[in-house]
KETIBA-73564 format. One line per field, with one value per residue: residue in one letter; z, x, y of N, C-alpha, C in turn. Coordinates in nm, 3 decimals. Each point is the difference from the previous one (the first is absolute). Layout:
N
rest (A;...);
n.w (Z;...);
n.u (X;...);
n.v (Y;...);
ca.w (Z;...);
ca.u (X;...);
ca.v (Y;...);
c.w (Z;...);
c.u (X;...);
c.v (Y;...);
% end
This chain:
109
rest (X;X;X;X;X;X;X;X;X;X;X;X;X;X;X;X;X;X;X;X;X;X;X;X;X;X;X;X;X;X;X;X;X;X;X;X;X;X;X;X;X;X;X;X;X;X;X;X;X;X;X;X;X;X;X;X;X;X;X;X;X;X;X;X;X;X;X;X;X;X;X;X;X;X;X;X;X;X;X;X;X;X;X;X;X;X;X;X;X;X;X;X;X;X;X;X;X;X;X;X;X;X;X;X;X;X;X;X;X);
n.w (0.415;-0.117;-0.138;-0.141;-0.127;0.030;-0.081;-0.033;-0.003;-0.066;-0.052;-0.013;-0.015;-0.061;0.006;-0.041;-0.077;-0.071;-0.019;-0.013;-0.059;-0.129;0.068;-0.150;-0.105;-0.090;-0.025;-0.049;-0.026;-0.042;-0.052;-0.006;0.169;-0.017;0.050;0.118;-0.010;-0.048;0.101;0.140;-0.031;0.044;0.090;0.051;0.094;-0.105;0.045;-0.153;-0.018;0.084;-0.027;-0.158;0.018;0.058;-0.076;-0.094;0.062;0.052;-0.017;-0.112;-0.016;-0.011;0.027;0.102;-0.090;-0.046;0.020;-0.133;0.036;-0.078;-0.077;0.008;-0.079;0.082;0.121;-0.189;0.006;0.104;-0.050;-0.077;0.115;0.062;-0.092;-0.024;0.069;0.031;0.154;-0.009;0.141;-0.066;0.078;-0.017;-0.067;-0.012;-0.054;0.084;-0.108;0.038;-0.055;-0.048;0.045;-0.020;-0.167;-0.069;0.070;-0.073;-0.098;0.016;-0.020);
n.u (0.238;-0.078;0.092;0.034;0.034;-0.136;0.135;-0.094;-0.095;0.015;0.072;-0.050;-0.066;0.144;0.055;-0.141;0.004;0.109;-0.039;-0.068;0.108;-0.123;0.028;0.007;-0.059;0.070;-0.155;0.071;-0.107;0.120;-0.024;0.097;-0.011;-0.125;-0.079;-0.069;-0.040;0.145;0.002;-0.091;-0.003;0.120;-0.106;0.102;-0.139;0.031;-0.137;-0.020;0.031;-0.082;-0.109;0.031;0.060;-0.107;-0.076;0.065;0.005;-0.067;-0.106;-0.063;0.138;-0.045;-0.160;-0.036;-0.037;-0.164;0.140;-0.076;0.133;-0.092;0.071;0.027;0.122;0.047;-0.070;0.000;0.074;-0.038;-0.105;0.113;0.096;-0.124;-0.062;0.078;0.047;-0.055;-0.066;-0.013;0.004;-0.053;0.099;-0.102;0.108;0.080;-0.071;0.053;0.183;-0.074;-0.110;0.106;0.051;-0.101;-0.025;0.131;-0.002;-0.157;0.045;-0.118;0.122);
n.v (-0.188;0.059;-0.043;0.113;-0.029;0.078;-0.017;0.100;-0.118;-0.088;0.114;0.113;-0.143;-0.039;0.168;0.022;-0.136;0.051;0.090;-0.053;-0.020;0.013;-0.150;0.007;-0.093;0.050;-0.031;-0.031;0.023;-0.084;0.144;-0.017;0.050;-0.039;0.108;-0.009;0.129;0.022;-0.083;0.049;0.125;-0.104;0.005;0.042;0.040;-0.116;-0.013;-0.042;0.083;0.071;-0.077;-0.021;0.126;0.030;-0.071;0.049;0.117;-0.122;0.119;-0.082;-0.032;0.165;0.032;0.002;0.083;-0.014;0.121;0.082;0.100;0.115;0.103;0.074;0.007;-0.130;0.091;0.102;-0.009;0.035;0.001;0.021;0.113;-0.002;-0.001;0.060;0.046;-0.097;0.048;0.060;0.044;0.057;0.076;0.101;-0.016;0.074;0.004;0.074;0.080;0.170;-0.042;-0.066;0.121;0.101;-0.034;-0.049;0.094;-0.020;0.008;-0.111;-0.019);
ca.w (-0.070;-0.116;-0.106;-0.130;0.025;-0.057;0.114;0.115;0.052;0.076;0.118;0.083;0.017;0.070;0.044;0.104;0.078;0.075;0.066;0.070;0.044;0.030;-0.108;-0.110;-0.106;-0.152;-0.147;-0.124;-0.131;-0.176;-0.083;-0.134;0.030;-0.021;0.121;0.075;-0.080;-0.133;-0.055;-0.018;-0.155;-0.105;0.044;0.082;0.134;0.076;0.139;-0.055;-0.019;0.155;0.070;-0.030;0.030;0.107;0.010;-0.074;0.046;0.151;0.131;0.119;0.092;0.037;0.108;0.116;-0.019;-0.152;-0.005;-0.097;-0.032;-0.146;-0.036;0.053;-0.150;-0.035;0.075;-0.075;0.013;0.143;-0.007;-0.151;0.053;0.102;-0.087;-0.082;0.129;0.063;0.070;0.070;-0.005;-0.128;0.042;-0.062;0.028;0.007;-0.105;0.017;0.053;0.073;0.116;0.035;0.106;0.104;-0.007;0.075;0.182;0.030;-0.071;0.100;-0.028);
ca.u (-0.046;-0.006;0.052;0.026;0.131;0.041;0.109;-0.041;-0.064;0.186;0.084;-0.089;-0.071;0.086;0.044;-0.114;-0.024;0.167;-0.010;-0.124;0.057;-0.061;-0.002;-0.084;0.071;-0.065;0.010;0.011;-0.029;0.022;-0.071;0.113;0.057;-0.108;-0.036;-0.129;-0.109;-0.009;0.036;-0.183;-0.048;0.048;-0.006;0.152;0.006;-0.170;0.036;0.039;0.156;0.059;-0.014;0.070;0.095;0.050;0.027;0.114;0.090;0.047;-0.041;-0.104;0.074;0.108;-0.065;-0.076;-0.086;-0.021;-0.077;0.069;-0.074;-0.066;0.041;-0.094;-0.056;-0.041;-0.134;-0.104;0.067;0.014;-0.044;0.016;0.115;-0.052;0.002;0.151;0.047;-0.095;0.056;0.093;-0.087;0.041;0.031;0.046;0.064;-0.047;0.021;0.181;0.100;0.055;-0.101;0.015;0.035;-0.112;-0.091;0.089;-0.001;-0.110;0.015;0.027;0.003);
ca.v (0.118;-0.025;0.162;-0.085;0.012;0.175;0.068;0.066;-0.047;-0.083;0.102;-0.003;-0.084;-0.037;0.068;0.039;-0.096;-0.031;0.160;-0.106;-0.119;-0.121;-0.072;-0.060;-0.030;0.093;-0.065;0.037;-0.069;0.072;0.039;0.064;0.089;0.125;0.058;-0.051;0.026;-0.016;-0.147;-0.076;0.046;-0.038;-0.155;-0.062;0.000;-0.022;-0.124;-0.130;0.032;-0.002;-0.131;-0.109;0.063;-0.013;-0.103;-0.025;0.073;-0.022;0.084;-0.119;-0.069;0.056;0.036;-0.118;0.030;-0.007;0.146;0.072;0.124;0.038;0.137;0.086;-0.002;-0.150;-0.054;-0.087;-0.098;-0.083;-0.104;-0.119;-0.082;-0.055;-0.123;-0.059;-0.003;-0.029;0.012;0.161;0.128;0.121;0.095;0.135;0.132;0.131;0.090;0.083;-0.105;0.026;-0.105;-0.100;-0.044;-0.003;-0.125;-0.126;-0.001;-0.057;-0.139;-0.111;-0.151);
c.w (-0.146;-0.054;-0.061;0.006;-0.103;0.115;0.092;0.109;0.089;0.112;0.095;0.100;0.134;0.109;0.149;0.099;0.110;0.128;0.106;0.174;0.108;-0.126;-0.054;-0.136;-0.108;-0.112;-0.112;-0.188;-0.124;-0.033;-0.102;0.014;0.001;0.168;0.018;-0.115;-0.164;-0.034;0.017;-0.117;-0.147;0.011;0.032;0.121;0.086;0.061;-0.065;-0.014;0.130;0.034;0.009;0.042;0.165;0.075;-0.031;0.098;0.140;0.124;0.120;0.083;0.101;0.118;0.066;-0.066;-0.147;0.026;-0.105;0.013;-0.134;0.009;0.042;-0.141;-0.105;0.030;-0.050;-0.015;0.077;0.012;-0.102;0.067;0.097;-0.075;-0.059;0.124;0.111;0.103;0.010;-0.033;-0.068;0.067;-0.081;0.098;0.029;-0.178;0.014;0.127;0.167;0.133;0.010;0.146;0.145;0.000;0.048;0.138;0.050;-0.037;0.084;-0.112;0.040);
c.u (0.039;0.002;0.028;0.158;0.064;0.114;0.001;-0.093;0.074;0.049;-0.087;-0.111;0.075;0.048;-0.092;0.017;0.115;-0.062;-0.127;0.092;-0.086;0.065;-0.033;0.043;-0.075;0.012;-0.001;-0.051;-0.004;-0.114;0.064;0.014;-0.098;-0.031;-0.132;-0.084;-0.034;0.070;-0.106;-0.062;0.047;0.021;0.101;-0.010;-0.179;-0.005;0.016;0.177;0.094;-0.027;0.105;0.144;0.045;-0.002;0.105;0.124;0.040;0.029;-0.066;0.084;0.101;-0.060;-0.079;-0.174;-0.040;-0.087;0.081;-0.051;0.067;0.006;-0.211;-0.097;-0.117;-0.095;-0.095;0.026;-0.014;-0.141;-0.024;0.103;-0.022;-0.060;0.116;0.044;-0.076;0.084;0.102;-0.063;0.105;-0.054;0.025;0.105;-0.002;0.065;0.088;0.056;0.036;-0.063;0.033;0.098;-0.079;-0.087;0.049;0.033;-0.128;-0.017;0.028;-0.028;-0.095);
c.v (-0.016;0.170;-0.047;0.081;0.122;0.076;0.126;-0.060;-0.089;0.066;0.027;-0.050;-0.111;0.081;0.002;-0.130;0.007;0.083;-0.088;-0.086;-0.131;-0.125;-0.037;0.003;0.068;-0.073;0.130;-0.028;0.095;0.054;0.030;0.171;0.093;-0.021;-0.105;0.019;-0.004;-0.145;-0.063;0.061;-0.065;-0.190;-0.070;-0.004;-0.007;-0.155;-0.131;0.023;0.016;-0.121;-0.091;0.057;-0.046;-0.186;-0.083;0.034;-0.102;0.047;-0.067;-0.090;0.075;0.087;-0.057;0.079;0.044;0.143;0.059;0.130;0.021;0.096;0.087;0.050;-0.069;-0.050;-0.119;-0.169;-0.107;-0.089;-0.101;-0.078;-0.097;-0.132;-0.074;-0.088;-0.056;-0.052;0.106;0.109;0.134;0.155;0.090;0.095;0.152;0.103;0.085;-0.134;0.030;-0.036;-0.126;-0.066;-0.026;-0.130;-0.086;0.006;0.001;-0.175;-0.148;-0.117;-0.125);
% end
């Protein structure tokens, strides 16, 4: 799962997943602290920047699978990420944090 690293987003984002107690790992990508929406409005969180982000990051050696979920926010996103990223399918999320525990107990690897 993918967020930027606006500290209410962080807390929370993390919190839901804990609260999930499904396993899984949270990328995190610097926006320099701005939120989902005003860091894609400010070009810090779009799919050439997530691309290379999450390629960078060594996620790819750390799950038996090439699935990214994408802030709910981010939708627009998801098929530039599907090009960056070739090979892994790019999962929209759910737009509240508080749906994220339900999604991740549908969620199949």
């Amino acid at each position: 799962m993918l967020t930027c690293n606006f500290s209410l987003t962080y807390f929370i984002v993390s919190g839901e997943m804990e609260t999930s107690r499904v396993p899984c790992y949270l990328l995190i990508k610097d926006t320099e602290g701005l939120s989902v929406m005003t860091a894609w409005a400010a070009g810090k969180f779009g799919a050439d920047t997530i691309g290379k982000f999450v390629k960078n990051s060594g996620i790819a050696g750390k799950v038996n699978h090439r699935k990214l979920i994408i802030p709910g926010y981010a939708s627009m996103e998801s098929g530039g990420l599907e090009e960056e990223l070739s090979g892994w399918e790019i999962m929209v999320g759910p737009r509240e944090a508080a749906h994220i525990p339900a999604y991740l107990k549908q969620f199949k690897p």
